[in-house]
N, C-alpha and C positions, 0 to 999 in steps of 0.2 A: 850736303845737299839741303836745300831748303825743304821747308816744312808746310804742310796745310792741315789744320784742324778744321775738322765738320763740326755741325751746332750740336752733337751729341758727345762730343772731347775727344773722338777719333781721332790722333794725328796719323799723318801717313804724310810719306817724300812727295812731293811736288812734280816727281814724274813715274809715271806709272805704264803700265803697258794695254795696250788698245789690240782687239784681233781679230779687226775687218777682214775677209776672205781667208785668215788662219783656217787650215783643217780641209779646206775645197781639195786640193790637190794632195795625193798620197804620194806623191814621188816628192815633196817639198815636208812631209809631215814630222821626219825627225829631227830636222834645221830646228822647224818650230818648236818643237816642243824643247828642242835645246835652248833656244832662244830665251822663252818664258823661262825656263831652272835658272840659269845664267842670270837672270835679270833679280831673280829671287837673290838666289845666291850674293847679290853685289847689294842687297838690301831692301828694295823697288821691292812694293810690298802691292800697290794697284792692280789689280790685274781684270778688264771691263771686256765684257760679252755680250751677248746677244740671242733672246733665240729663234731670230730674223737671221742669223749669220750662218749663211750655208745652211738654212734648214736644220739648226743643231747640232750642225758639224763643229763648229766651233766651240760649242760649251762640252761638247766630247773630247775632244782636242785638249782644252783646258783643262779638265776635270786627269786626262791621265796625266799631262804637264806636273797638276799640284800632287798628285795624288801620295799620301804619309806626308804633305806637308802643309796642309789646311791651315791650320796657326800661322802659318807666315805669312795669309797671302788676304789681303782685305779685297773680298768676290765679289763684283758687282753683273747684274745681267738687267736686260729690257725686257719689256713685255709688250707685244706689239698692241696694237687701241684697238684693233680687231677683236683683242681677245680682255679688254681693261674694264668688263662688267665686273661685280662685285663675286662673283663665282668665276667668271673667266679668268682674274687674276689670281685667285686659286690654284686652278688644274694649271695654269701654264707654267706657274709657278713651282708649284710640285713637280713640272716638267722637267723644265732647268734642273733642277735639284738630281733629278735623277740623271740625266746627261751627264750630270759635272762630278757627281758621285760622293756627294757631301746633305749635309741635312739643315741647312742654310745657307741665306746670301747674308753679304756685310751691308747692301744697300740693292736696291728692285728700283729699277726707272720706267715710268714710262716714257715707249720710244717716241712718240710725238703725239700732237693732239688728234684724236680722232670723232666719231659720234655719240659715242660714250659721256655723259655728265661727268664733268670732274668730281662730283660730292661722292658719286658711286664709285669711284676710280680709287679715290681717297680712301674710301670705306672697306674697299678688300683689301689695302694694305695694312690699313689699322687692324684687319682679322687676323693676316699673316705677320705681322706684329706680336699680338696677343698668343699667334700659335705657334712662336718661335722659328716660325721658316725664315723670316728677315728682320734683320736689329735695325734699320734705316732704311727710308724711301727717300725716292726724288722725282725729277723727269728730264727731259731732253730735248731738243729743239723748240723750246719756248719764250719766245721773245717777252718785253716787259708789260704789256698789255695783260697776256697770260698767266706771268705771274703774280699781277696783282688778282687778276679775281682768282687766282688760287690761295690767294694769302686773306682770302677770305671767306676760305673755310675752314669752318672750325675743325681742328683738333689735337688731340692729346699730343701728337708726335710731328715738329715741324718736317716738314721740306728739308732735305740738308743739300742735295744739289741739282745742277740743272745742267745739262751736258749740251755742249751747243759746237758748232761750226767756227772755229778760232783762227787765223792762222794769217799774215801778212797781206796774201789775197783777200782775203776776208774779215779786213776790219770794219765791218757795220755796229758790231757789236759795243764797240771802244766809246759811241754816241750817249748810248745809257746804260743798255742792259750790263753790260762790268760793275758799275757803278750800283747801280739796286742790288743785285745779288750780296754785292760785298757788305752795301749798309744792311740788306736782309741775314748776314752772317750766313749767306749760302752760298758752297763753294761752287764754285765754277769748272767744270771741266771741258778742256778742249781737245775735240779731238780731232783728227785730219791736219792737225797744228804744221806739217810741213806742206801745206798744202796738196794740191791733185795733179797725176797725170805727169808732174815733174818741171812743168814748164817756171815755175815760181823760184824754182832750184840753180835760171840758169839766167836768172836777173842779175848784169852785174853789178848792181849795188851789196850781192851781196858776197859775189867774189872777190869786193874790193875789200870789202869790212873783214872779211874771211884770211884774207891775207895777212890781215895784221894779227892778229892771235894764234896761238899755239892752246893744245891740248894735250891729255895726258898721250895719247893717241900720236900724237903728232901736231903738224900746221891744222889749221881748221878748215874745215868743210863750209861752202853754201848750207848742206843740210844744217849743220850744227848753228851754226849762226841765225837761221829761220828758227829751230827749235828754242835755240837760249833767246829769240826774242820774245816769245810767246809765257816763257818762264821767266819773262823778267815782270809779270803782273804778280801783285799779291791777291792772297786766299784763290791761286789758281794753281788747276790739277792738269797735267797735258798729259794726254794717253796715247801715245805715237804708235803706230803698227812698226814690230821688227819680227821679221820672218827668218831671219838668223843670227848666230849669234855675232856674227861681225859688223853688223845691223844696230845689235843690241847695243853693243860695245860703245860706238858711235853716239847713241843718245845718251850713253850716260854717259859720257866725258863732254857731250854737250851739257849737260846738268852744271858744270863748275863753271861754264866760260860766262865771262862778267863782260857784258859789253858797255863802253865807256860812254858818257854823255854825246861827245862827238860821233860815235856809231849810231847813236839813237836819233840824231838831227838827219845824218846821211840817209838814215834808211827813210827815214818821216819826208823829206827830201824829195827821196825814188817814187817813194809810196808814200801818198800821203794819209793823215788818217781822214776819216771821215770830216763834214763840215756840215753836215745836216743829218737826221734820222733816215736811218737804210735797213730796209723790209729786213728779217734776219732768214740769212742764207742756211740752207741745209741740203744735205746729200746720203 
């Protein structure tokens, strides 16, 4: 499986696990947590929260998933702009922490821009740095506007990612912002990467591409084919939701599938990429 280093030497697999609505539902909660060990288990070491997600249902969810096995699993959680004063990211932080039942994150994003000054935003992670609650910060739905006047404050500890809206439906991003991140050495994470709702699932350009590859799994999936697109970017992180493990199983035998020059025109073809700058999409 391919690999992605953050600007701090981090490596970790190229696919990782994402846990949008993980944790809402209790009659669905031991798929999930099998899901997440599963994905551990086969190496997938990403594992991205939230504590917008179900109200902290899901960094509880996560937090019992990992739990005796913290060293495997590089934690990432949000912090909503509501709360990204330079004490707000603190206590909320602290929050998470307690939810997930560990005494660190591997990386604290904020979840999007809000009214908050970014220098003060900046400034409670550099605390929570210094106070060993998180080894790396980043953010998240911020297009390249924002990241430059972010990359223009000063400090000790860069930016290492930026988590954004990825996924065949939504290549706006393909125009610049891939591109700066990558020359910024800041990794990219996409998440929603098979896109929403399922409708993107059932394009047949991608049934046809689908047809021609096999996996460990078997014949290939639309799904799979959508995910191995989005992992065919370098210094990029995709964090797909799988709510079981047969779910799981599927993205990572998506992880091997190589698709060939001619699948990449087909699909550019269906879907084109962009041809001018497009507002960057979020959900």
């Amino acid at each position: 499986m391919k690999d992605v280093t953050f600007p701090d030497g981090i490596t970790v697999p190229a696919l990782g696990m994402g846990t949008w609505n993980l944790g809402d539902d209790d009659g669905r909660r031991k798929a999930e947590i099998q899901s997440i060990q599963l994905g551990l288990d086969a190496g997938l070491r990403v594992v991205d929260t939230a504590e917008m997600y179900g109200s902290g249902r899901s960094e509880r969810l996560v937090g019992q998933a990992i739990a005796g096995r913290r060293d495997d699993v590089y934690l990432v959680s949000k912090v909503l702009p509501s709360n990204a004063s330079r004490k707000g990211v603190h206590d909320a932080c602290a929050a998470s922490l307690r939810r997930l039942g560990t005494d660190r994150l591997d990386l604290y994003l904020l979840h999007w821009r809000g009214s908050v000054p970014l220098e003060e935003t900046v400034a409670g992670f550099e605390d929570l740095m210094r106070a060993g609650m998180i080894r790396a910060w980043g953010v998240s739905n911020f297009d390249v506007d924002d990241m430059r006047e972010l990359a223009r404050i000063a400090s000790p500890d860069p930016c290492c990612a930026n988590q954004i809206l990825y996924s065949l439906d939504y290549r706006g991003v393909e125009h610049d912002l891939l591109a700066y991140d990558r020359e910024a050495r800041i990794v990219t994470m996409a998440y929603s990467p098979l896109g929403q709702g399922g409708e993107l699932l059932r394009a047949p350009v991608l049934r046809r591409v689908a047809a021609r590859h096999e996996t460990a799994l078997g014949p290939a999936t639309p799904a799979q084919v959508a995910l191995a697109w989005v992992l065919r970017q370098p210094d990029l992180l995709a964090i797909p939701k799988a709510g079981s493990p047969a779910h799981q199983r599927e993205n990572i035998a998506a992880a091997a599938l190589e698709l060939t020059k001619a699948d990449l025109a087909e699909i550019d073809d269906a879907i084109p990429p962009p041809r001018r700058k497009v507002s960057l999409a979020m959900i």
